[in-house]
gemmi code that builds the backbone of each chain (N, CA, C; Angstrom):
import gemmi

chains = {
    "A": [
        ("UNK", (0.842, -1.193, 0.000), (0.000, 0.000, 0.000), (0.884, 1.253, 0.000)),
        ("UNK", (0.620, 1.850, -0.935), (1.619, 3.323, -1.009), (1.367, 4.393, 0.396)),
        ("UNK", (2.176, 4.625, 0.814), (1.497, 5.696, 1.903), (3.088, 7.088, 2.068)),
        ("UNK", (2.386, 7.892, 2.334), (3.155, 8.821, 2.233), (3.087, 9.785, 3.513)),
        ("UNK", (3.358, 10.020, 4.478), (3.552, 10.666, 5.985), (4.302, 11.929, 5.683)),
        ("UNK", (3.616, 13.438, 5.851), (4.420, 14.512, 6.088), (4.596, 14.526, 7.551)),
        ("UNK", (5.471, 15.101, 7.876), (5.563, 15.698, 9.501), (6.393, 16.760, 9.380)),
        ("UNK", (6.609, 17.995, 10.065), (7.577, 19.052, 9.955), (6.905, 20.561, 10.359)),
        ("UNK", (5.275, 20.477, 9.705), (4.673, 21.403, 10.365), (4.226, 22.059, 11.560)),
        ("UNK", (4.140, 23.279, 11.568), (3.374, 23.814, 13.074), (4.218, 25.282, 12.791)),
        ("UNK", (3.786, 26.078, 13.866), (3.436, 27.502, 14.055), (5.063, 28.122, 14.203)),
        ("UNK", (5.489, 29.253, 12.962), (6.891, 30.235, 12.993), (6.479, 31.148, 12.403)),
        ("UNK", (7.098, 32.177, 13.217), (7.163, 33.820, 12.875), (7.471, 34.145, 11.450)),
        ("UNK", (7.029, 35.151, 11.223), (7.348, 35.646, 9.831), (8.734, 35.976, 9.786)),
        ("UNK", (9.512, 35.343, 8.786), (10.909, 35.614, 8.490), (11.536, 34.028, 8.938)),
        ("UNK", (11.137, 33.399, 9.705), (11.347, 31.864, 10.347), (11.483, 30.969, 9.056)),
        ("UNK", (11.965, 29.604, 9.551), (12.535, 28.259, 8.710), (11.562, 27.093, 9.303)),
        ("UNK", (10.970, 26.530, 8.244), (10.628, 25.345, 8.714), (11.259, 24.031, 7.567)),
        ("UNK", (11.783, 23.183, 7.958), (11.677, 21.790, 7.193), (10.510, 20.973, 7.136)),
        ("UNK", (9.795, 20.668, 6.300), (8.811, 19.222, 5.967), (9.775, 18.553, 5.731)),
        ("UNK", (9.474, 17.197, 6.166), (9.642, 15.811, 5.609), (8.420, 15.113, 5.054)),
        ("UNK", (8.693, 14.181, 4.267), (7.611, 13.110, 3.476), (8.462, 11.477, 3.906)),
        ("UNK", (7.772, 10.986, 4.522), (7.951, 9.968, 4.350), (7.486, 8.803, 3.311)),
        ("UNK", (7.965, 8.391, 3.044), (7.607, 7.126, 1.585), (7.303, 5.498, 1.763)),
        ("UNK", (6.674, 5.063, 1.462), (6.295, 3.648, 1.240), (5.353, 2.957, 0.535)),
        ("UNK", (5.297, 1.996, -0.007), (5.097, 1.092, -0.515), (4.860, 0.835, -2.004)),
        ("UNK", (6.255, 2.269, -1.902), (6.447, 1.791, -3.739), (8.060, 2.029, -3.835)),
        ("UNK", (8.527, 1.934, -5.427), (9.856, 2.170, -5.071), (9.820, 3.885, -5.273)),
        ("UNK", (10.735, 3.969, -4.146), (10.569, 5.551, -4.076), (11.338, 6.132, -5.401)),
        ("UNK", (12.259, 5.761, -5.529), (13.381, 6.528, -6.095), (13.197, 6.328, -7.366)),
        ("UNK", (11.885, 6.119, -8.529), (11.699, 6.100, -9.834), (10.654, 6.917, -9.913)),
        ("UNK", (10.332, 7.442, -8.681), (9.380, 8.526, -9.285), (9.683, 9.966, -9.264)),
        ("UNK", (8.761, 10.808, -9.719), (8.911, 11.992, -9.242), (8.063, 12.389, -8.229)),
        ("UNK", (8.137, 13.689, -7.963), (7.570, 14.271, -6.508), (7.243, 15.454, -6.417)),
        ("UNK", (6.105, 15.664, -5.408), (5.787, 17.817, -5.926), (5.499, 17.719, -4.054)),
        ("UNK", (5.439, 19.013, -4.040), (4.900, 19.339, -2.707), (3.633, 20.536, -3.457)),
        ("UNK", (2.123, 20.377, -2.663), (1.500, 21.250, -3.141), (0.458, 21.822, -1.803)),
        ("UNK", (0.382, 22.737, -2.195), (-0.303, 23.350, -0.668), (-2.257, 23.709, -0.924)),
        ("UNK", (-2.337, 24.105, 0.301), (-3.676, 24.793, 0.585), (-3.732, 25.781, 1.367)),
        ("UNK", (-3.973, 26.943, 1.099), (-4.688, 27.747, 2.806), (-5.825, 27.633, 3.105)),
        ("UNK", (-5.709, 27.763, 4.488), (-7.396, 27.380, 5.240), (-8.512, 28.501, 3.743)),
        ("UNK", (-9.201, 27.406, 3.568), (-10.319, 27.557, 2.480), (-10.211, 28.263, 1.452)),
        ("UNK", (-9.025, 27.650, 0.943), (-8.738, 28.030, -0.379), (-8.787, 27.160, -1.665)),
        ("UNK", (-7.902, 27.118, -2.642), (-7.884, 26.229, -3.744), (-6.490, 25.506, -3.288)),
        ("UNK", (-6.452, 24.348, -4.377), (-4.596, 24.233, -4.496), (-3.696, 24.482, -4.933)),
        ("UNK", (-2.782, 24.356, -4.765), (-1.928, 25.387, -5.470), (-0.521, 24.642, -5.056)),
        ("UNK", (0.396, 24.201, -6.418), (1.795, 23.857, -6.901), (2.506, 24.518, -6.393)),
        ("UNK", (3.437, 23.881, -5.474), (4.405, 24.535, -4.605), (5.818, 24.031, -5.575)),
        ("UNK", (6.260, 22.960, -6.038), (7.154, 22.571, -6.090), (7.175, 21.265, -6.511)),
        ("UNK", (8.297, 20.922, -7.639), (8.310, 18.911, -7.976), (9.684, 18.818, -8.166)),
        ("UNK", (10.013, 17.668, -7.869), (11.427, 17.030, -8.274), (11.390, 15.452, -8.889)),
        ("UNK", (12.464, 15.572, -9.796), (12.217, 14.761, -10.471), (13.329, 12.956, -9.410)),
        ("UNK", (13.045, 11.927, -10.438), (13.225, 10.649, -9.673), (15.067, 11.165, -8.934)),
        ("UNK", (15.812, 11.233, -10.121), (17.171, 11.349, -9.194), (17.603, 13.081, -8.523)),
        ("UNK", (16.657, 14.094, -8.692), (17.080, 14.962, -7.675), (18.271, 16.181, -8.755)),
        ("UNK", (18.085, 15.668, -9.787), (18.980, 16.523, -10.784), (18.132, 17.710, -11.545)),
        ("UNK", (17.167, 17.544, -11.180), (15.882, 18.289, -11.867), (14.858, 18.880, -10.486)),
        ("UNK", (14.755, 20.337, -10.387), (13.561, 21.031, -9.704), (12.579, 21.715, -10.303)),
        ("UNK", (11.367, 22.583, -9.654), (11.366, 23.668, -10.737), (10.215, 23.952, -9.363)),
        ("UNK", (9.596, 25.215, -9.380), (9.070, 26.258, -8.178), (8.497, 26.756, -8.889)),
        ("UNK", (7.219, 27.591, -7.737), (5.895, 28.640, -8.468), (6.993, 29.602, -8.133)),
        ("UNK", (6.427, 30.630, -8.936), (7.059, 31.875, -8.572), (6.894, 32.519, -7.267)),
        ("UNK", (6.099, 31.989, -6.441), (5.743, 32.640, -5.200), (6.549, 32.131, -4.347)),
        ("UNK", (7.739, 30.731, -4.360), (8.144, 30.801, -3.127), (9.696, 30.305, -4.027)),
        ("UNK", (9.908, 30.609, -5.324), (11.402, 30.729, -5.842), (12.251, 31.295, -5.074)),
        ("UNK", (13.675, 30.919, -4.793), (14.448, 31.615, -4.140), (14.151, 31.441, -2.495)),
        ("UNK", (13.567, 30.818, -1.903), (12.807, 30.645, -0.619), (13.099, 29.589, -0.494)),
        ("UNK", (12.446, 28.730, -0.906), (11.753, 27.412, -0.311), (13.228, 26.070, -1.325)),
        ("UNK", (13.191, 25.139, -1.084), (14.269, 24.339, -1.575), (13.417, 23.091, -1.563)),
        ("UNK", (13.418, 22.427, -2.730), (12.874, 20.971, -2.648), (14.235, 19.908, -2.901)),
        ("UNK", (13.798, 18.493, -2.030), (15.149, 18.053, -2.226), (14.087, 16.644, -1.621)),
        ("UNK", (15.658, 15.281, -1.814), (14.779, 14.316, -1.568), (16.407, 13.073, -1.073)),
        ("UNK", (15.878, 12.220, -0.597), (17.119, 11.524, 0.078), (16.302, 10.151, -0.758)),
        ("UNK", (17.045, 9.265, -1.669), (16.190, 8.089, -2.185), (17.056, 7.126, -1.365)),
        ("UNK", (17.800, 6.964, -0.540), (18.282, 6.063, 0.267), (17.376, 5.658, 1.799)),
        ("UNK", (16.480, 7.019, 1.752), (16.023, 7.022, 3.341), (14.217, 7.398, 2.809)),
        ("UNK", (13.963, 7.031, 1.214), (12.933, 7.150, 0.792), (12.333, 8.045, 1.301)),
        ("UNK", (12.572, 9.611, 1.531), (12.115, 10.846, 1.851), (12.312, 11.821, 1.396)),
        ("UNK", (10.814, 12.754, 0.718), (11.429, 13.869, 0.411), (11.422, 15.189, 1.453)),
        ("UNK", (11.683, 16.203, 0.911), (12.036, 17.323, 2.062), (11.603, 18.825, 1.297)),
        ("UNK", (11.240, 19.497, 1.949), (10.895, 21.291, 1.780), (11.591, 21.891, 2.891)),
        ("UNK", (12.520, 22.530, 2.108), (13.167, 23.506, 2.864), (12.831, 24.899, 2.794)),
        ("UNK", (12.153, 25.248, 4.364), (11.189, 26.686, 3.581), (11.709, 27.781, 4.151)),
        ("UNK", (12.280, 28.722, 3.725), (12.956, 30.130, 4.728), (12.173, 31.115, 4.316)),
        ("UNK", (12.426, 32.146, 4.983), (11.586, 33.511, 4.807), (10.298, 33.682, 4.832)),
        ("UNK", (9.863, 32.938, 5.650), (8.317, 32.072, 5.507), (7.418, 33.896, 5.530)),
        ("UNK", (6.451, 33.787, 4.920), (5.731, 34.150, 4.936), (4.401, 34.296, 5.724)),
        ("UNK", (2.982, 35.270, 5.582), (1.948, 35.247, 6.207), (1.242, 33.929, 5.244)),
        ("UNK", (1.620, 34.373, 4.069), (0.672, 34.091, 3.339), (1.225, 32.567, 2.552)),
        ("UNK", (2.234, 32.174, 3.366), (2.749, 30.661, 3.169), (2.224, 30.031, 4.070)),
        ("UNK", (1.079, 30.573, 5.202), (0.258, 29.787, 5.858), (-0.619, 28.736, 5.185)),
        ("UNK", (-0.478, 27.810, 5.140), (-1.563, 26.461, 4.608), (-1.090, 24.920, 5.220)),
        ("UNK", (-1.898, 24.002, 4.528), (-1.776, 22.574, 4.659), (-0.531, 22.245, 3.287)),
        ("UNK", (0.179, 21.529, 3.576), (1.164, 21.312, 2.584), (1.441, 19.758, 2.511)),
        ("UNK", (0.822, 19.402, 1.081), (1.118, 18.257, 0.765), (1.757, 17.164, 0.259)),
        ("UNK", (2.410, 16.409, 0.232), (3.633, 15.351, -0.259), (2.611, 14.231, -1.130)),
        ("UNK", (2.792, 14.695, -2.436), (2.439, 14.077, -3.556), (3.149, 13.017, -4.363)),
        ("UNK", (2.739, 12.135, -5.312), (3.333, 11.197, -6.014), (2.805, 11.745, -7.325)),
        ("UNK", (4.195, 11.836, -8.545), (3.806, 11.813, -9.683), (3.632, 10.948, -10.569)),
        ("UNK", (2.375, 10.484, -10.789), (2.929, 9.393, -11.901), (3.028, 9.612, -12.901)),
        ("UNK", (3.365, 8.427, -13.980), (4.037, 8.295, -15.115), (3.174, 9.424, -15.990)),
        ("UNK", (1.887, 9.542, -16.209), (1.196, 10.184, -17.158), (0.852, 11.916, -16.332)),
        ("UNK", (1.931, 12.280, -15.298), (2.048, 13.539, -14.758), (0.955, 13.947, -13.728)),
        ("UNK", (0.274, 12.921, -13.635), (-1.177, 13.255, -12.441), (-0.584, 13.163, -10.824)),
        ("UNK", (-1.074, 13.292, -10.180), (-0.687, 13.597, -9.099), (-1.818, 12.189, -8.386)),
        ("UNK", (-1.373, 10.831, -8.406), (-1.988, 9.871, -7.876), (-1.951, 9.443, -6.801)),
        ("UNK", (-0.877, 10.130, -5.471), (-1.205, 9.605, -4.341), (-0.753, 11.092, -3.560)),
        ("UNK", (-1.414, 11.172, -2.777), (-1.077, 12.279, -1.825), (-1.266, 11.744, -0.102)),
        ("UNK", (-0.161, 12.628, 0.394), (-0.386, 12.347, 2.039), (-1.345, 12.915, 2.705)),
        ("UNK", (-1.635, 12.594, 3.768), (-2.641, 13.498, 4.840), (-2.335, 15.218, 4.914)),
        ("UNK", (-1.276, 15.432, 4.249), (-0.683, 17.111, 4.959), (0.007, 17.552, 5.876)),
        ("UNK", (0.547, 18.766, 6.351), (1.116, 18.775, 6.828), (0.489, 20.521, 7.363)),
        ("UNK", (0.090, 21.220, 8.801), (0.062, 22.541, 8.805), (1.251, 23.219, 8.866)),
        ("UNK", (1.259, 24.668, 8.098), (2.240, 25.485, 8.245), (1.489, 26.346, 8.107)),
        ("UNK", (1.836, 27.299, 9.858), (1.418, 28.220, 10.132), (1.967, 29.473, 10.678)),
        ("UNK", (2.118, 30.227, 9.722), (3.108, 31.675, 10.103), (2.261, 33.265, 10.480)),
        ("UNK", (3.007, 33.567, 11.969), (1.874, 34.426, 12.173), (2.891, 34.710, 13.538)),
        ("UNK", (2.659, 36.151, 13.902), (3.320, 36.971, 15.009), (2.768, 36.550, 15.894)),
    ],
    "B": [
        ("UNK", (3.534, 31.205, -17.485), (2.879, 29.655, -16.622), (1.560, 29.523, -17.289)),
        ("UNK", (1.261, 28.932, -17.407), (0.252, 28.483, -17.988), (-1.131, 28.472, -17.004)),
        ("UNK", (-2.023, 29.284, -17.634), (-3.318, 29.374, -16.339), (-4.454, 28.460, -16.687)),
        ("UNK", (-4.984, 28.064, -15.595), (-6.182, 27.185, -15.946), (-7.527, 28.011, -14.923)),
        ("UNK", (-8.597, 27.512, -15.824), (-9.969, 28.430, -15.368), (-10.871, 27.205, -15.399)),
        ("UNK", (-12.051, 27.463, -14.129), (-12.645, 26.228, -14.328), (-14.341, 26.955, -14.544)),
        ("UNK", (-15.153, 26.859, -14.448), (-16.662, 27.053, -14.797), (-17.325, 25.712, -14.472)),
        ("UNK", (-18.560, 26.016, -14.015), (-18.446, 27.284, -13.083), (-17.764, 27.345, -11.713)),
        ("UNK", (-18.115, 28.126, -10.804), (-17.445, 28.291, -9.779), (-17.767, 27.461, -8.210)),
        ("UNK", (-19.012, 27.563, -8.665), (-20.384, 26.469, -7.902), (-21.458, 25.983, -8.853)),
        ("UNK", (-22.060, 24.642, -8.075), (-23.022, 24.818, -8.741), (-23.914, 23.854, -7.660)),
        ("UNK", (-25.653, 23.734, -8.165), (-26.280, 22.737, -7.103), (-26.926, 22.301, -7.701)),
        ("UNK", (-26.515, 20.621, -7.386), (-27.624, 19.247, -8.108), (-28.349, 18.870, -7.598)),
        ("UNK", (-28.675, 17.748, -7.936), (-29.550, 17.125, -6.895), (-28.906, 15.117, -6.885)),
        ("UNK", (-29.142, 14.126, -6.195), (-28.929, 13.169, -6.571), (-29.610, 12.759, -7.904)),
        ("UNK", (-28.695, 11.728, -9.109), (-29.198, 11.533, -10.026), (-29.578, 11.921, -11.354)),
        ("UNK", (-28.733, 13.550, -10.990), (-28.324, 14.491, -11.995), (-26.992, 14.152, -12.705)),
        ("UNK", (-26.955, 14.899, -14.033), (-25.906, 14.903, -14.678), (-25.500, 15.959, -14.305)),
        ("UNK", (-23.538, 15.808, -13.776), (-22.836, 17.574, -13.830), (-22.185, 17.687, -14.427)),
        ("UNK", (-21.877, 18.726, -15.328), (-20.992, 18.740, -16.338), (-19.999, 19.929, -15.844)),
        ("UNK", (-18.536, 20.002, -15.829), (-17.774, 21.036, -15.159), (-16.795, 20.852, -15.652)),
        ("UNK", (-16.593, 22.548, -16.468), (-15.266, 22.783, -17.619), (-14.173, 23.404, -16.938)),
        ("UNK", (-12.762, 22.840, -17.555), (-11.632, 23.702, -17.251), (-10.868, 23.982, -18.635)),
        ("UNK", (-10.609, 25.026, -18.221), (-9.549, 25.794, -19.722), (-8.519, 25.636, -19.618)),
        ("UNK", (-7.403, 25.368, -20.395), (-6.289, 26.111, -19.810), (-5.768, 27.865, -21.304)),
        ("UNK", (-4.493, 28.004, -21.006), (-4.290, 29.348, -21.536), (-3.883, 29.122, -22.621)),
        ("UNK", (-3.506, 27.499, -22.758), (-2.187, 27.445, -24.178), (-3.023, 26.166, -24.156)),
        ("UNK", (-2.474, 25.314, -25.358), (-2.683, 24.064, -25.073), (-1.693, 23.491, -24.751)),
        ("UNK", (-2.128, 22.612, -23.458), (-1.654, 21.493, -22.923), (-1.822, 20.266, -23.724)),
        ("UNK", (-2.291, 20.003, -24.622), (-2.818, 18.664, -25.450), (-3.239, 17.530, -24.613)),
        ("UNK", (-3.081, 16.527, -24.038), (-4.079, 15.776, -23.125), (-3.565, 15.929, -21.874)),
        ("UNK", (-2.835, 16.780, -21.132), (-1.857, 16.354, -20.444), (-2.927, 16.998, -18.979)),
        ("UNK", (-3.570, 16.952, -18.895), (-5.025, 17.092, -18.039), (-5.479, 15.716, -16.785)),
        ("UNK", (-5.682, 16.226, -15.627), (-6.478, 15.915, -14.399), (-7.433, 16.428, -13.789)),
        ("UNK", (-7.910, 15.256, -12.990), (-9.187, 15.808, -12.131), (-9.215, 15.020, -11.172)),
        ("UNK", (-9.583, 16.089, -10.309), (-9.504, 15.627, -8.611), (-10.312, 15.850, -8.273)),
        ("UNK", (-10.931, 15.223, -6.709), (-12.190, 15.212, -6.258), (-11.788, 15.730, -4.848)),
        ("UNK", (-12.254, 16.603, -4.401), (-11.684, 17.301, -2.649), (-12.855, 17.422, -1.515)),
        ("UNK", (-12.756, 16.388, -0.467), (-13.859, 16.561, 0.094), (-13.374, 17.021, 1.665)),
        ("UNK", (-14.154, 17.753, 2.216), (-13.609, 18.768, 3.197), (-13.191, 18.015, 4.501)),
        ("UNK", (-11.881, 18.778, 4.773), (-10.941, 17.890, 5.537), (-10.045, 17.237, 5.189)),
        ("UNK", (-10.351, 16.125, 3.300), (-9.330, 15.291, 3.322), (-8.554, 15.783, 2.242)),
        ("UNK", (-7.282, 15.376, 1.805), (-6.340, 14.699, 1.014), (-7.322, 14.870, -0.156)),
        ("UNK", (-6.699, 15.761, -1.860), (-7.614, 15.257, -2.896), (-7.258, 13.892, -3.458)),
        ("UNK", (-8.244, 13.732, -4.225), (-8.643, 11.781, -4.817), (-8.162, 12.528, -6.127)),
        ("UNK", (-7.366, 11.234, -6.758), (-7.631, 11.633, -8.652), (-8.624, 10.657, -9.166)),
        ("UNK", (-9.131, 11.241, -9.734), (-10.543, 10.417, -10.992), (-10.008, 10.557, -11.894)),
        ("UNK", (-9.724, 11.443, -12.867), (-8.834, 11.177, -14.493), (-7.771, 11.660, -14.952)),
        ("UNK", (-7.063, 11.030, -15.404), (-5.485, 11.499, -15.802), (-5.808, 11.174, -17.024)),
        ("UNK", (-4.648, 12.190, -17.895), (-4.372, 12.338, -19.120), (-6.058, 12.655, -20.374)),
        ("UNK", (-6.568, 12.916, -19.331), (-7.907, 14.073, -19.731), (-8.963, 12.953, -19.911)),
        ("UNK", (-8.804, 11.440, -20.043), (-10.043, 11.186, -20.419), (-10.240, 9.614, -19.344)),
        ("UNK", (-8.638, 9.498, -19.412), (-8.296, 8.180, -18.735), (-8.970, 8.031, -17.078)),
        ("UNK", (-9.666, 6.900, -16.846), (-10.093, 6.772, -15.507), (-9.352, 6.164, -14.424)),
        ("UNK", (-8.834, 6.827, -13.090), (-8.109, 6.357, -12.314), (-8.525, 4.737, -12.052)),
        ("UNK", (-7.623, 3.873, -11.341), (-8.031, 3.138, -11.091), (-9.238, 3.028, -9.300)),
        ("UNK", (-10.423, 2.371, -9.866), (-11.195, 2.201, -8.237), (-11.972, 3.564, -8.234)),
        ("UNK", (-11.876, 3.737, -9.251), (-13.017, 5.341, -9.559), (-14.352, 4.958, -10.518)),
        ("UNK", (-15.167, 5.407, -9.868), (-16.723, 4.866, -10.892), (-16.732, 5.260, -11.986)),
        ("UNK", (-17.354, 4.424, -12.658), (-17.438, 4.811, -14.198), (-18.423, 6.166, -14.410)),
        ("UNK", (-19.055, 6.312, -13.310), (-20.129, 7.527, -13.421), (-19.438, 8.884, -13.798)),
        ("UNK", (-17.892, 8.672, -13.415), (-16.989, 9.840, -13.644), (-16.311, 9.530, -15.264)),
        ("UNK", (-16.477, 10.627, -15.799), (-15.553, 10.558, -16.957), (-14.788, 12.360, -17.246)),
        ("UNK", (-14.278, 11.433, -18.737), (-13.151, 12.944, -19.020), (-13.236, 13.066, -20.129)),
        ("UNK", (-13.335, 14.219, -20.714), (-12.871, 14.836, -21.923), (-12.110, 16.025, -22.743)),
        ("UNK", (-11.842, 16.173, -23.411), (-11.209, 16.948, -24.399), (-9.815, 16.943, -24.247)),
        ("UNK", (-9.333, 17.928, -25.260), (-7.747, 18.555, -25.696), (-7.593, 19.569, -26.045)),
        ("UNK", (-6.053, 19.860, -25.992), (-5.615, 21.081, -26.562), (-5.953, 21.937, -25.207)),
        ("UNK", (-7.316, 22.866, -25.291), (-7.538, 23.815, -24.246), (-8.650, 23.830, -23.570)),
        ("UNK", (-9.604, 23.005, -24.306), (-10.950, 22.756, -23.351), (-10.975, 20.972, -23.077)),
        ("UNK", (-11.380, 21.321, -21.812), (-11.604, 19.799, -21.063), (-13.014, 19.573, -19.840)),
        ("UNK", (-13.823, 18.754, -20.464), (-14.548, 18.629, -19.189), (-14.945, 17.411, -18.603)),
        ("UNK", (-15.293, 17.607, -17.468), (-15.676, 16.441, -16.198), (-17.088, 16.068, -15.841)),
        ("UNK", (-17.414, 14.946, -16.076), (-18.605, 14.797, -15.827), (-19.250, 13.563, -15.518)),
        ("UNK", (-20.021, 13.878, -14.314), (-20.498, 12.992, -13.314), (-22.035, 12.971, -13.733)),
        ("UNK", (-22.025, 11.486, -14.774), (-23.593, 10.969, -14.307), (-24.192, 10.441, -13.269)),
        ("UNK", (-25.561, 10.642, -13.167), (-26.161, 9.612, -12.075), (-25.596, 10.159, -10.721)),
        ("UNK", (-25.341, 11.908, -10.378), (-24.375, 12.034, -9.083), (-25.337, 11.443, -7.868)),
        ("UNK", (-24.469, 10.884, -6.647), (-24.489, 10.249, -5.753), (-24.473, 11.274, -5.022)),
        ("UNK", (-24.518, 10.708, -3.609), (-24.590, 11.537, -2.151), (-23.453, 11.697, -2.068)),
        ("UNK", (-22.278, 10.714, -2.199), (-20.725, 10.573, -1.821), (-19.908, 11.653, -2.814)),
        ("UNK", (-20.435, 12.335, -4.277), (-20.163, 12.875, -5.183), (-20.087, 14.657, -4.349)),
        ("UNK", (-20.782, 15.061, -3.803), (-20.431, 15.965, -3.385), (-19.159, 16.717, -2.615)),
        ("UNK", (-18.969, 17.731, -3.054), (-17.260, 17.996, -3.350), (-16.920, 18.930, -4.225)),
        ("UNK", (-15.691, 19.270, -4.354), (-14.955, 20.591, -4.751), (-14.199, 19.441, -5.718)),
        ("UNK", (-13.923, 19.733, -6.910), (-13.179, 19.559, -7.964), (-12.874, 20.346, -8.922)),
        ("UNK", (-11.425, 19.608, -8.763), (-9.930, 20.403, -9.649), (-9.329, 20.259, -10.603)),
        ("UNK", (-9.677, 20.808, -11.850), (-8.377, 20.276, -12.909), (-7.070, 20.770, -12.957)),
        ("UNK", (-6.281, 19.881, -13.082), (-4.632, 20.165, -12.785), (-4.064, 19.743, -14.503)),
        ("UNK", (-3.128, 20.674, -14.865), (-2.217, 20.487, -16.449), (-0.756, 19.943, -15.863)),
        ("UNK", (0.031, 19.061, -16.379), (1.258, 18.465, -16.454), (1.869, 18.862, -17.825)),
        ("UNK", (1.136, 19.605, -18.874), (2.187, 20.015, -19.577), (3.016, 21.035, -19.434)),
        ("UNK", (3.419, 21.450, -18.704), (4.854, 22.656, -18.242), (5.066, 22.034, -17.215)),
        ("UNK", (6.385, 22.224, -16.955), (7.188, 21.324, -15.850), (6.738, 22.272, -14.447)),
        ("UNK", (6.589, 23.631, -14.690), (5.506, 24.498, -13.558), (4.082, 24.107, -13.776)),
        ("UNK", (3.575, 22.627, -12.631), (2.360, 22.526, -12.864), (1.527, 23.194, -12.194)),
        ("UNK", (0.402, 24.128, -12.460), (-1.047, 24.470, -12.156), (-2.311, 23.930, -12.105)),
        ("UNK", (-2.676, 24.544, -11.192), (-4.252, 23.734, -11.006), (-5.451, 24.539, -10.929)),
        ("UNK", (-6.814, 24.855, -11.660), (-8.210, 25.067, -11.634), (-8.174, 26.008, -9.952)),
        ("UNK", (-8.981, 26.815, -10.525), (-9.422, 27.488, -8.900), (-10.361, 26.496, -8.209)),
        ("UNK", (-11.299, 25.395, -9.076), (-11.954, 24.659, -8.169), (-13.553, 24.908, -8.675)),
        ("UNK", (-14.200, 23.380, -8.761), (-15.621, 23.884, -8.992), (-16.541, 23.421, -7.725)),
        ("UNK", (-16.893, 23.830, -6.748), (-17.801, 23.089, -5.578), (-19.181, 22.223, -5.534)),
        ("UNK", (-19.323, 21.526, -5.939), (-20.793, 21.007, -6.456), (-21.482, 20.469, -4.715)),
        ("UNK", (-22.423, 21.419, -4.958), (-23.087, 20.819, -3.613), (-24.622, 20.512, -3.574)),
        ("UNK", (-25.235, 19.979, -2.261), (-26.981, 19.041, -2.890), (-27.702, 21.058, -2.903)),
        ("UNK", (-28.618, 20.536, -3.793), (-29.639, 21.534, -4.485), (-30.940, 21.415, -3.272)),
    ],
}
model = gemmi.Model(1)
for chain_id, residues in chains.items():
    chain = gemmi.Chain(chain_id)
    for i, (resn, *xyz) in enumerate(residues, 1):
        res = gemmi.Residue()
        res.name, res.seqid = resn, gemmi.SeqId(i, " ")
        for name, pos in zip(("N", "CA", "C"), xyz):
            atom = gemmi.Atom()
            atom.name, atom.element = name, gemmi.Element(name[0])
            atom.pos, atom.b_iso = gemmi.Position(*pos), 0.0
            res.add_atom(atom)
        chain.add_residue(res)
    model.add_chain(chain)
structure = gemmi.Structure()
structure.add_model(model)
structure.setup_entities()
């Protein structure tokens, strides 16, 4: 069963660092690709970020380029968001996605909150 | 980046209705099209990849269509469990985007 576990979220000041992790299982991790994609409380979704199977390939929305770092360890089947300069408005649920082969986004985790606020 | 628009924005059925719910995108993507199903609280579901194709363990009541720049989603026979916010998402630019979202709720 594929399952995918974020953990990393919870509550930093504006200008603050948080790391997500994704945990991975029950596929082989390291032939796929990967996105992180978010929500704010009652909003739409919205593409944060994907990396491809070996980590030689990124690419970012323009809203958190230069900020945020996607990266992935295929030895410890986990990927990672490295988020600095956090924002108000980088407040949301942030999710650890699976890409598959035909580019859909076929498995997603439970989420993760990130919540930035004085 | 490539923008996608969905229509409408809401809408209200009833059980046993047909819904029909379009997304655009700005350029063409050619099939390279999804749809997700978001029900409040969880994780979204995919129902169709590559614009027409049906996920696996997804009812046939759901289907997909078109290319290029128009694509739509549509749920015969909607159910009680059908109610929900759905999203079309494009994979053709390596910056993928997704639909603001259409909310279909009971009438």
């Amino acid at each position: 069963e594929v399952q995918l576990v974020e953990s990393g979220g919870g509550s930093v000041q504006p200008g603050g660092s948080l790391r997500l992790s994704c945990a991975a299982s029950g596929f082989t991790f390291s032939t796929y690709w990967m996105q992180w994609v978010r929500q704010a409380p009652g909003k739409g979704l919205v593409w944060v970020s994907r990396i491809n199977s070996d980590a030689s390939d990124t690419s970012y929305a323009d809203s958190v380029e230069g900020r945020f770092t996607i990266s992935r360890d295929n030895a410890k089947n986990t990927l990672y968001l490295q988020m600095n300069s956090l924002r108000a408005e980088d407040t949301a649920v942030y999710f650890c996605v699976r890409i598959a082969v035909s580019g859909s986004a076929d498995y997603w985790g439970q989420g993760t909150l990130v919540t930035v606020s004085s | 980046d490539i923008q996608m628009t969905q229509s409408p924005s809401s809408l209200s059925a009833s059980v046993g209705d047909k819904v029909t719910i379009t997304c655009r995108a700005s350029q063409s993507i050619m099939h390279y099209l999804s749809w997700y199903q978001q029900k409040a609280g969880e994780a979204p579901k995919l129902l169709i990849y590559a614009a027409s194709s049906l996920q696996s363990g997804v009812p046939s009541r759901f289907s997909g269509s078109g290319s290029g720049t128009d694509f739509t989603l549509t749920i015969s026979n909607l159910q009680p469990e059908d109610f929900a916010t759905y999203y079309c998402q494009q994979s053709y630019s390596t910056r993928l985007t997704f639909g603001p979202g259409t909310k279909v709720d009971i009438k």
